[in-house]
N, C-alpha and C positions, 0 to 999 in steps of 0.2 A: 309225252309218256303218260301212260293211264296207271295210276296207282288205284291199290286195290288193298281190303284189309280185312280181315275175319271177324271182326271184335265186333259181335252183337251182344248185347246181357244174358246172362243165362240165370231166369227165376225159379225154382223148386219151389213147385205150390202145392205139395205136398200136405201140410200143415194145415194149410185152409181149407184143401178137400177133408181132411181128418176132423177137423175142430171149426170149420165158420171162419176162423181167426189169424192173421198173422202177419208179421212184421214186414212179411213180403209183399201185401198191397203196397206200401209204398214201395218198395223196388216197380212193381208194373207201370203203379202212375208214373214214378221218374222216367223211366225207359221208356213209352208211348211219349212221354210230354217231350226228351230230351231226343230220341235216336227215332221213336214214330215203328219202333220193331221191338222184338226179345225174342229169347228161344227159351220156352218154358218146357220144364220138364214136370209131368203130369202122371203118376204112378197110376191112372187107368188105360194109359195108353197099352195096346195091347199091339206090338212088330206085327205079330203075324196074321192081321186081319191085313196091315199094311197091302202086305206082299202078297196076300190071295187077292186082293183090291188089285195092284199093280199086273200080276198077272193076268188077270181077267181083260184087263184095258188093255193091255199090250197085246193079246190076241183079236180086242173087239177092233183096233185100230187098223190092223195089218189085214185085213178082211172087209170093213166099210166101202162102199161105193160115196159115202160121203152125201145122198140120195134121200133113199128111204128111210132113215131115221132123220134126218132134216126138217124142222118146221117151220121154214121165214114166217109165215105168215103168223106165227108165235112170237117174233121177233127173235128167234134160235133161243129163246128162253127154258126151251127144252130137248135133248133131242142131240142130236150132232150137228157142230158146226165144221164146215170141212174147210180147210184150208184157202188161202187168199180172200176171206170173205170180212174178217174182223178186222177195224182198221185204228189205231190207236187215237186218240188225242194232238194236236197237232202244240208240243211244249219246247218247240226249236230255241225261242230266247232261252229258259232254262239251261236247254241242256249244249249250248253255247256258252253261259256263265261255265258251267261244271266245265267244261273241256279248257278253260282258260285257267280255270285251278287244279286241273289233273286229272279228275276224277269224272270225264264227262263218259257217256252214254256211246255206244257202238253203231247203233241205231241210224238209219239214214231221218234227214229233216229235209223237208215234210215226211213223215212215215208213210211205210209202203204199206199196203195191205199183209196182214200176219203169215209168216209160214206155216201156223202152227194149224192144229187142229183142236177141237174142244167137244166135250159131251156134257150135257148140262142134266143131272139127277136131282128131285128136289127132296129134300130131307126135312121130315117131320109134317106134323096135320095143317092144313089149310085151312081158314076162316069159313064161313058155311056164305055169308054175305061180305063181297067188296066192289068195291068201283074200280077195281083194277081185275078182270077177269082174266084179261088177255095173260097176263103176268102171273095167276094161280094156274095154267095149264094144266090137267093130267099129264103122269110121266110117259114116255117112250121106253119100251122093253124093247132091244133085239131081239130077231128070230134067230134063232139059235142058243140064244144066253136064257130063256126064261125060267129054268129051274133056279139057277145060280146068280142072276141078276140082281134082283130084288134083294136079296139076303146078304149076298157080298157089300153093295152099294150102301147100304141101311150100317151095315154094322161098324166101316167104317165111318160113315158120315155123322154117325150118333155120336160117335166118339170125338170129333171134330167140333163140329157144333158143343157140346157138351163143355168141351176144354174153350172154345169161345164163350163161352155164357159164364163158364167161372172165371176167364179175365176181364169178363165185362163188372163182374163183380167186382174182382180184387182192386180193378180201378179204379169202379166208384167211389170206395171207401180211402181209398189211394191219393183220392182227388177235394175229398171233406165233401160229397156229395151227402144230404138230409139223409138218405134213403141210402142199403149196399144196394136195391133193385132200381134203383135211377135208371138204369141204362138195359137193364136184363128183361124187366120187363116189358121194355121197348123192342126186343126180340119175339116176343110169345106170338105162335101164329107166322112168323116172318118168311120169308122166303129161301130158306136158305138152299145152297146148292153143293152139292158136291160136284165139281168142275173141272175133272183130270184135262188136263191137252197132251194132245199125241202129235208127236214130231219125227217123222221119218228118218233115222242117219245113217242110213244103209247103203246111201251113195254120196259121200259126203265130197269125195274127192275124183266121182266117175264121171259119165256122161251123161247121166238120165236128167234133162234138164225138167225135168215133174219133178222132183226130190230135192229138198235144201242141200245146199254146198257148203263145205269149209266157212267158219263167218256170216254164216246166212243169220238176219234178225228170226229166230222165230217168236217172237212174244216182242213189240215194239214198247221202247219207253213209257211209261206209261203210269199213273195210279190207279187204284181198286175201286168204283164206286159202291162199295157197299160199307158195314159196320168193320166188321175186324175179316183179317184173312188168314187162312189157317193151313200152313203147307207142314206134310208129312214127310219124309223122306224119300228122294227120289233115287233112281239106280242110275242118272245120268247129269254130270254137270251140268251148266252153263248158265245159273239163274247168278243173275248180278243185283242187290237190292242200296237203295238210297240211305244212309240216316239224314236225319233233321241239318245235323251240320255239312251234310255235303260229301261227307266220306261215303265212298262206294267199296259195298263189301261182296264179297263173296262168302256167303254164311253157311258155316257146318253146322247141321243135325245131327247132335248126337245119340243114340240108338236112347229110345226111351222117349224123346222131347219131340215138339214141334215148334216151328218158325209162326209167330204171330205178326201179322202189318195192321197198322191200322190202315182203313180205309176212309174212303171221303163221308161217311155218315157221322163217323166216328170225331172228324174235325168238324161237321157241324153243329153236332151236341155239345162239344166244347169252348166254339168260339170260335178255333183256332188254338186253345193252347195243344192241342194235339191237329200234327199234319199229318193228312193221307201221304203213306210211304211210295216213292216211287222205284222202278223195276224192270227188267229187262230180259229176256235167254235168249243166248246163242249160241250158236252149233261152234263154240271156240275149240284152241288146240287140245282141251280135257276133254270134252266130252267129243271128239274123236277119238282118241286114246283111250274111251272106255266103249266108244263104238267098234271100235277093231278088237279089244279084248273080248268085246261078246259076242262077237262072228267067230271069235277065233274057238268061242267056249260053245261053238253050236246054240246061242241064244238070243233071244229079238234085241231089234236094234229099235226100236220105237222109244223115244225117252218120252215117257208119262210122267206128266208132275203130279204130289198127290195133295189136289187142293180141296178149300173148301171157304165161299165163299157166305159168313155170316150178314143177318140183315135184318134193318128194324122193318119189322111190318107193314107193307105198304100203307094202309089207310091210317097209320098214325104219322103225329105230327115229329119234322123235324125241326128243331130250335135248341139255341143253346142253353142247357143244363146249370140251375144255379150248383157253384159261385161262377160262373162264366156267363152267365145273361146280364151283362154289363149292356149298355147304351150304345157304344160302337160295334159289340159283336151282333146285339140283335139286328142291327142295322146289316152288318155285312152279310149275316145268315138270316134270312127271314123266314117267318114259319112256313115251311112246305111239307105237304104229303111226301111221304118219303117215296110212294108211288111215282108222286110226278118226279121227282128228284130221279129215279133211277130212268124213267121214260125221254127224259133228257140227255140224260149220259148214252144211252143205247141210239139214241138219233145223232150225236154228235161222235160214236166210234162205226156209225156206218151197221147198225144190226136191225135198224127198223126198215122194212123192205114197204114201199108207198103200191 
């Protein structure tokens, strides 16, 4: 039997956006060091950029030929990626451990290719010179979205990245880091994305075998290789998230807040005392139950996540961050361009096309 539990941390960083200052950096650092998640609530978060955001996806998805916004030769770095094309990390021992203490993964091992689908926006200014060009692309606008594209995409994504940059803070200072910009300023320039995926559940229980079914993995097992990940709230279940100790949660958003994971950048700056969170969605019996509710309510059935995925700067270096540049950790994490760091993760989940 798979157990399952809601209990993420919930920080109000409220305070520190007001004043620089607050007791709640350490609460971030505990909760990235201890669960590798939280769910901060952030009084610039603004719902209703959300749901102009959400709506927007949810008609760009139901519409895509999955084609002409597609860049492989980008490495999908920008653009849309359409379904069966991403293919996750292959962490079968893991997630064998977890299913023998309850809390394993849904997920088929070896992992299939993704159900999902994905659009990659890049949020905020690009470097003038890098040795990662491939990986700075210009954006992809659809035709038909270009009044509204740009300005929806932007406004939330600001807002995202923004509440990433102030946890990247709260933990520095969280962590006894020299500097609160240890780690923010290893953002400036980065690549960030805002990265909805769209996932079809409009036949979940019919015949159209194009369409995920009941159970279908769409998003495989998996961790983030970027800095921190920033998910808004979505209008469809089925995202299942790891803590540090092994508990698999199902984490509520509550109006006002976002879902923060760390990613794999984020545990190499540290050492390891923070691990990249691992994760999952599936088309399980909730987000059915919210898929027939929104047939019934005359409304899409595309469940859009609303992500965004923060990032240190390609051409800077990745290594661990004193007090964590001990002897064994620089050994385990060695400095890398955080460029090649992510050109590696994208070859080994199947997005660089030869």
């Amino acid at each position: 039997m798979v157990h399952m539990s809601d209990e993420v941390p919930v920080v109000d960083i409220a305070e520190f956006v007001k004043t620089g200052a607050s007791p709640a950096c350490a609460e971030v650092a505990e909760a990235l060091h201890k669960y590798g998640c939280l769910v901060v609530r952030d009084p610039r978060v603004e719902p209703a950029h959300n749901e102009l955001f959400l709506d927007m996806m949810e008609r760009y998805f139901s519409q895509s030929d999955g084609v002409t916004d597609a860049r492989p030769e980008l490495h999908y770095q920008v653009g849309v990626t359409p379904s069966g094309v991403e293919k996750a990390r292959n962490h079968c021992g893991l997630a064998h451990k977890l299913k023998s203490e309850g809390y394993g993964p849904l997920s088929e091992c070896p992992p299939h290719p993704d159900s999902k689908w994905r659009f990659f926006w890049r949020i905020g200014p690009r470097p003038a010179k890098t040795a990662f060009a491939d990986l700075n692309a210009a954006p992809v606008v659809p035709a038909g979205f270009e009044e509204e594209w740009g300005r929806t995409m932007d406004a939330w994504g600001d807002a995202l990245v923004e509440t990433a940059e102030t946890v990247a803070r709260m933990a520095a200072l969280g962590f006894g880091m020299k500097q609160e910009t240890a780690i923010s300023d290893l953002m400036d320039l980065g690549p960030h994305l805002l990265a909805p995926t769209g996932s079809d559940l409009s036949d979940l229980d019919g015949r159209d075998e194009s369409k995920p079914k009941r159970g279908a993995v769409l998003a495989a097992f998996h961790y983030d290789l970027n800095l921190l990940t920033v998910h808004g709230k979505s209008r469809f279940p089925g995202l299942a998230i790891w803590r540090r100790d092994g508990v698999k949660c199902a984490p509520k958003i509550p109006e006002g807040c976002l879902l923060v994971q760390a990613g794999k950048q984020l545990e190499w700056l540290t050492g390891g005392h923070v691990l990249a969170g691992f994760h999952e969605v599936i088309a399980n019996d909730a987000a059915a139950r919210a898929a027939e509710k929104a047939r019934a309510d005359a409304k899409p059935t595309w469940r859009v996540s609303s992500t965004c995925f923060s990032h240190v700067a390609y051409d800077r270096d990745l290594s661990p961050l004193p007090p964590f540049d001990t002897p064994d950790a620089t050994m385990r994490f060695p400095t890398t361009k955080a460029g090649t760091q992510v050109m590696d993760e994208l070859n080994a989940i199947k997005l660089v096309v030869s």
